[in-house]
C-alpha positions as CSV (number, residue, x, y, z in Angstrom):
1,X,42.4,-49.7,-74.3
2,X,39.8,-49.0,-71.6
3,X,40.0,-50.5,-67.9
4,X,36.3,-51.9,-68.6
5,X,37.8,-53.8,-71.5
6,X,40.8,-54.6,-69.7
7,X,38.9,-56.0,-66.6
8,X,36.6,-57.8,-69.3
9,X,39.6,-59.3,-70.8
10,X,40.9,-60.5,-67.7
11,X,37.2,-62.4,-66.4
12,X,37.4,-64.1,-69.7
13,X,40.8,-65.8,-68.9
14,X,40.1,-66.2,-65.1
15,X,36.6,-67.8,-66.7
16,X,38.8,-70.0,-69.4
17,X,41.5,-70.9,-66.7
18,X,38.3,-72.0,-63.9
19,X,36.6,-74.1,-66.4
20,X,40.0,-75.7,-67.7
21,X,41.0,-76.4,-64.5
22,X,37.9,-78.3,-63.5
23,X,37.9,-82.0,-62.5
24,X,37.4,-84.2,-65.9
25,X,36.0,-87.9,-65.5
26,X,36.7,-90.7,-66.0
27,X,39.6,-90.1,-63.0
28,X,42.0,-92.9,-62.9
29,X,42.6,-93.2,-58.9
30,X,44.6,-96.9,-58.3
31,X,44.2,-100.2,-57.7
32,X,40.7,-101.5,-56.1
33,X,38.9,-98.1,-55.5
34,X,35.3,-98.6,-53.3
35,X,33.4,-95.0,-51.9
36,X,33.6,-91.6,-52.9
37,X,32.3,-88.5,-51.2
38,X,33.1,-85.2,-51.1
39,X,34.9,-83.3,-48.3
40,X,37.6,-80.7,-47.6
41,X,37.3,-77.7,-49.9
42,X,34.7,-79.5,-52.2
43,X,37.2,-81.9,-53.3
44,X,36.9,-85.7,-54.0
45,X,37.9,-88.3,-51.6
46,X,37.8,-92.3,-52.5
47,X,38.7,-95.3,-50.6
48,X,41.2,-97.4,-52.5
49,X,41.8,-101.4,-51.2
50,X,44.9,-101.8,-53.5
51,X,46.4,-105.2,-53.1
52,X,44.0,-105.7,-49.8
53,X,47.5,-106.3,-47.9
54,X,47.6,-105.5,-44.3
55,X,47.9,-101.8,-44.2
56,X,47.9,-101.0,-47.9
57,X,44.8,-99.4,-48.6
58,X,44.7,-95.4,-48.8
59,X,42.0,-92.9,-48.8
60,X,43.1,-90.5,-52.3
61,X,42.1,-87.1,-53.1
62,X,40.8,-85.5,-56.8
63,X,41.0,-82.3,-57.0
64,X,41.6,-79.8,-59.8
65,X,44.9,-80.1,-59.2
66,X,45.0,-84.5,-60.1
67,X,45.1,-87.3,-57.7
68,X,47.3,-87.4,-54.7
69,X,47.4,-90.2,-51.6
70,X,45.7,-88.3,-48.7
71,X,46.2,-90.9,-46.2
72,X,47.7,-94.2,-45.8
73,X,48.2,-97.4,-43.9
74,X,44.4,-99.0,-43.9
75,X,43.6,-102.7,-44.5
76,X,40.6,-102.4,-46.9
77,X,38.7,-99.1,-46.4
78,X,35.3,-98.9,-48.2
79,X,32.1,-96.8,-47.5
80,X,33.5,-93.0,-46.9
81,X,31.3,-89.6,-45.6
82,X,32.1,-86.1,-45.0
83,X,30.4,-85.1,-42.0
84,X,31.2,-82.3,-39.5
85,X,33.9,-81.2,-41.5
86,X,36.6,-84.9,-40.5
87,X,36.0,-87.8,-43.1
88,X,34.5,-91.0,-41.8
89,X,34.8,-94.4,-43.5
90,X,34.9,-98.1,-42.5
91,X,37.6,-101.1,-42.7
92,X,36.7,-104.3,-42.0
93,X,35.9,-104.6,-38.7
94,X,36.4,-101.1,-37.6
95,X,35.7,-97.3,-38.4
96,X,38.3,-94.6,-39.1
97,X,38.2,-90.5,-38.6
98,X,40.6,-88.1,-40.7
99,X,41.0,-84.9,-40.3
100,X,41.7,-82.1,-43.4
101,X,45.6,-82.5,-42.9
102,X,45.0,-86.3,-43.1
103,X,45.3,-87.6,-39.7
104,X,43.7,-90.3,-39.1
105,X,42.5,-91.8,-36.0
106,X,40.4,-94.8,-34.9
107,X,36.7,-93.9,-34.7
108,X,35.3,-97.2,-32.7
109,X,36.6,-100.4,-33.2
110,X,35.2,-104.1,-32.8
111,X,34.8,-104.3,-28.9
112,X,32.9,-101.3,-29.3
113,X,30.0,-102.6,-31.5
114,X,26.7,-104.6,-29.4
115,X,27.3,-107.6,-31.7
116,X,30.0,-109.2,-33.6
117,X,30.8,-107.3,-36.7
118,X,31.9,-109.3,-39.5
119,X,33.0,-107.1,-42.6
120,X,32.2,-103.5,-42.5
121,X,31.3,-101.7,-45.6
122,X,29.1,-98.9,-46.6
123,X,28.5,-96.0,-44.5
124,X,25.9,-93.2,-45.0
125,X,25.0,-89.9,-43.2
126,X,21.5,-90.1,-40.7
127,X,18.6,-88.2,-41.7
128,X,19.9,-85.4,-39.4
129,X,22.9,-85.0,-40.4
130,X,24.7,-85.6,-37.1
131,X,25.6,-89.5,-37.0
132,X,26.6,-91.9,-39.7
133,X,25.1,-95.9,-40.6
134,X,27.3,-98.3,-41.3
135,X,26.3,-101.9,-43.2
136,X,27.9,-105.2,-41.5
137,X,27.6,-107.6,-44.8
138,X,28.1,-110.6,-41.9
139,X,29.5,-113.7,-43.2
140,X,30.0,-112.7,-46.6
141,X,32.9,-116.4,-47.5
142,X,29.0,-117.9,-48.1
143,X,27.8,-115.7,-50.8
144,X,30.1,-117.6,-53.3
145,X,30.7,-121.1,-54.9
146,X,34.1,-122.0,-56.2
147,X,34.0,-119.9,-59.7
148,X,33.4,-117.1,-56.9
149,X,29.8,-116.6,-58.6
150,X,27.4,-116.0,-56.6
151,X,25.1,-119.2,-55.7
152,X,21.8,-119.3,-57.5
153,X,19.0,-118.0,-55.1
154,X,17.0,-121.4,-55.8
155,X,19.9,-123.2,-55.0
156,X,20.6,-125.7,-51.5
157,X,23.6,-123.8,-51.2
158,X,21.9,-120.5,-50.8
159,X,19.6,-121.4,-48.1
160,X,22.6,-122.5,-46.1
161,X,23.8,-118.4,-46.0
162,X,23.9,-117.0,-42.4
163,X,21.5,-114.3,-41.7
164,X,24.2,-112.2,-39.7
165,X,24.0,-108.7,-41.4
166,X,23.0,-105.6,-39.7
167,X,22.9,-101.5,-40.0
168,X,24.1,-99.5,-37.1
169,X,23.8,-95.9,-36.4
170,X,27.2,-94.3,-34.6
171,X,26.8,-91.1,-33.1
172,X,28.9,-88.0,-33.5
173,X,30.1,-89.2,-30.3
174,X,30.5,-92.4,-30.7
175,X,27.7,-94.3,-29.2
176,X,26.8,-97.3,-31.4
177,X,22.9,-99.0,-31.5
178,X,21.7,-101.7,-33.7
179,X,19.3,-99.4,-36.3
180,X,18.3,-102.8,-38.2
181,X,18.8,-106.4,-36.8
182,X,19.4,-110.1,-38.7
183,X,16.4,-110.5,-41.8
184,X,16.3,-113.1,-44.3
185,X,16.0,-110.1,-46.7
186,X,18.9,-109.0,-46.3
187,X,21.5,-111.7,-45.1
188,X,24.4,-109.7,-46.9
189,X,23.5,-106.2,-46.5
190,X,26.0,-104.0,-48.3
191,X,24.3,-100.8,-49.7
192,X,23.1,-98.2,-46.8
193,X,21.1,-94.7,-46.7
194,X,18.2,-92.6,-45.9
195,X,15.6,-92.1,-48.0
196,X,14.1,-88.0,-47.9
197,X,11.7,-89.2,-45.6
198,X,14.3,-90.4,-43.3
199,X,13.2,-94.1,-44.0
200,X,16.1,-96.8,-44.1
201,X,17.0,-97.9,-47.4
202,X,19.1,-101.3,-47.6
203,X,21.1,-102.6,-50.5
204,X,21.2,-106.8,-50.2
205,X,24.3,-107.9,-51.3
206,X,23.3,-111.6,-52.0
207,X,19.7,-111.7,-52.6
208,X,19.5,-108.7,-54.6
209,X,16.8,-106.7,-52.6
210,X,16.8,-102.6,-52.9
211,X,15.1,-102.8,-49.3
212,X,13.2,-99.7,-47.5
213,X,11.2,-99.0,-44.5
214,X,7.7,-98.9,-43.9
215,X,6.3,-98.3,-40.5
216,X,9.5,-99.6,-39.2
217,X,9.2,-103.0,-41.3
218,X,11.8,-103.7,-44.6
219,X,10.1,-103.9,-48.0
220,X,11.5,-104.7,-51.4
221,X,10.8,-103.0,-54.2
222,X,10.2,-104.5,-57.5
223,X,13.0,-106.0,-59.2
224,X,16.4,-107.8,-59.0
225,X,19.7,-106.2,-58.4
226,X,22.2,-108.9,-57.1
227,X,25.2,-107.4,-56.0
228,X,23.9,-104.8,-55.2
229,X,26.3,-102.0,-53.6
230,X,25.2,-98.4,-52.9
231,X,21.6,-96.8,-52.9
232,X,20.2,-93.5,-52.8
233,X,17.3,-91.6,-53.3
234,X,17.6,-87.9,-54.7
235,X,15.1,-84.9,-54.0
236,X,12.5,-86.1,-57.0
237,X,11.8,-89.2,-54.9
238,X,13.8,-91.3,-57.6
239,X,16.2,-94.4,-56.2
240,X,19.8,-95.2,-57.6
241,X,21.0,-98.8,-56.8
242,X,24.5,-99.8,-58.2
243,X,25.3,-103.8,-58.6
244,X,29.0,-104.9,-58.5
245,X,28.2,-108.0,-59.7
246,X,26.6,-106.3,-63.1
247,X,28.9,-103.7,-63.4
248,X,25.5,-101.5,-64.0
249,X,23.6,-98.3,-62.5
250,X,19.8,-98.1,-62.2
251,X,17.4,-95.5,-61.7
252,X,14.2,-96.7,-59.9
253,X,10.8,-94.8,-60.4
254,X,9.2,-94.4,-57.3
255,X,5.8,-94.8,-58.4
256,X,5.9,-98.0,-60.2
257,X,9.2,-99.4,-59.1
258,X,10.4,-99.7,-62.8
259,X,14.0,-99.4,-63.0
260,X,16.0,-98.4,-66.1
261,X,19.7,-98.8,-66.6
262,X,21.9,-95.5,-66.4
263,X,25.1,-97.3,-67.2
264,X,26.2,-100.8,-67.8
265,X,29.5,-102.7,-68.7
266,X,31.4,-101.2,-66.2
267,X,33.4,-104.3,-64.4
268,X,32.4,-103.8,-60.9
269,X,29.9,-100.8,-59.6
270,X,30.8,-100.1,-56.5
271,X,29.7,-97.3,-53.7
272,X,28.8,-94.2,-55.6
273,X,28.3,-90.6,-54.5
274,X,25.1,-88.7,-55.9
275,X,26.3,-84.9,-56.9
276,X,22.6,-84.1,-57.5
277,X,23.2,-80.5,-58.2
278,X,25.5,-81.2,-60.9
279,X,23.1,-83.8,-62.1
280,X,25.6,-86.9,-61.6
281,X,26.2,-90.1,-59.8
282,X,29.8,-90.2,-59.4
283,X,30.7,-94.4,-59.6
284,X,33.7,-96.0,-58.6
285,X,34.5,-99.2,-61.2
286,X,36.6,-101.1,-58.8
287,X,38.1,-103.5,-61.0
288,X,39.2,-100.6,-63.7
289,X,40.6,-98.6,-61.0
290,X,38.4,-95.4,-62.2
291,X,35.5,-92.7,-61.1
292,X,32.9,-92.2,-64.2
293,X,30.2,-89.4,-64.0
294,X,27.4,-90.9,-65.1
295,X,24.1,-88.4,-65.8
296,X,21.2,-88.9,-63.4
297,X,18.9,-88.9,-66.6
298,X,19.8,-91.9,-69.6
């Protein structure tokens, strides 16, 4: 046998051995997961709340390897980035850095913010790359009525919600300013990211408004999505809006506004990661404990 062949032979086991070895989803990653990004070595990192005990929450890794706890002792981490090569991601009232050897360490915490923050949850990069948003949802014990539905929006009880939410911008070093103040559009903000313009764009929790920028005002676009959790917008111009309430994933045109439904029947959609060169949305189903791919076209 010929070295050619040989070294032939051997490509098409290192080829077999690569593509075995490659990350298969649905990825079963514990109790209560919320954000997923990816960081360190193009591997998958995702909040998980767990029992939402003081200090129980963990920040896991997927990689082709499985799942493993990266870090440990949080309260009820959610929204998670990779920027400048440390992991960034909130809990509750306060944001944490880790490191690639996961060690964490406090980012800024309550005193630090201009107002009082309430319940931290998504974060997002800026449209440079260099500082991160982060969604205060404000009073969020409103939202709900007994059955822990959310209140109609026609109802006496909905009018009665604080407008406290807000979207800051943190920079790489720390300094925090108010990027969107208190609107009765978005009482409950949740969902938070830049649109390829480097236009806000604003998921509404309670009201169900996929909210973006216009010459520094917040518009709606068409449609409904209460609950709504993460939003993005990929190269094409097209929006992604995620509901936990649904447990569904929409794809917005950004001509007409239409939306059309990627996935459904999930039990809770939560903050999602677009993998746009690999044609994905990566979405964490909170209740199931899971990661599904889910295409970017239905």
């Amino acid at each position: 046998m010929g070295s050619k062949r040989i070294t032939l032979i051997a490509l098409f086991f290192v080829c077999i051995v690569q593509a075995q070895a490659e990350v298969e989803f649905p990825v079963e990653v514990g109790m209560k997961p919320e954000s997923i990004t990816k960081g360190f070595n193009d591997n998958y990192y995702v909040t998980v709340m767990n029992a939402k005990e003081p200090g129980d929450g963990e920040v896991v890794e997927i990689s082709k390897k499985g799942v493993k706890v990266f870090a440990k002792g949080f309260d009820e981490p959610k929204g998670i980035v990779y920027l400048n090569g440390e992991l960034y991601f909130s809990d509750v009232t306060r944001i944490w850095k880790l490191d690639r050897k996961g060690q964490a360490r406090i980012f800024v915490d309550k005193s630090d913010f201009p107002e009082t923050v309430l319940y931290l949850n998504d974060v997002s990069l800026d449209a440079q790359g260099k500082g991160i948003l982060v969604a205060d949802m404000g009073a969020t014990q409103y939202m709900r009525d007994p059955e822990n539905n959310l209140w109609p929006l026609d109802s006496e009880e909905a009018k009665k919600v604080p407008e406290l939410g807000r979207i800051y911008h943190i920079s790489s070093e720390g300094l925090i300013t108010i990027k969107q103040d208190t609107s009765p559009l978005m009482p409950n903000p949740n969902g938070v990211g830049v649109d390829k313009d480097g236009n806000l764009m604003v998921g509404a929790f309670f009201k169900g408004n996929f909210l973006i920028t216009e010459n520094g005002a917040l518009r709606p676009l068409k449609g409904e999505y209460r609950g709504a959790d993460a939003v993005e917008q990929d190269r094409k111009g097209n929006y992604y809006v995620s509901s936990w309430v649904s447990g569904k994933v929409w794809k917005i045109d950004p001509k007409t506004e239409a939306s059309t439904v990627l996935i459904e029947g999930l039990e809770s959609a939560a903050d999602f990661y677009l993998e746009e060169d690999r044609g994905r949305l990566l979405v964490p189903d909170m209740m199931a404990g899971k990661i599904y791919a889910v295409p970017l076209k239905n």
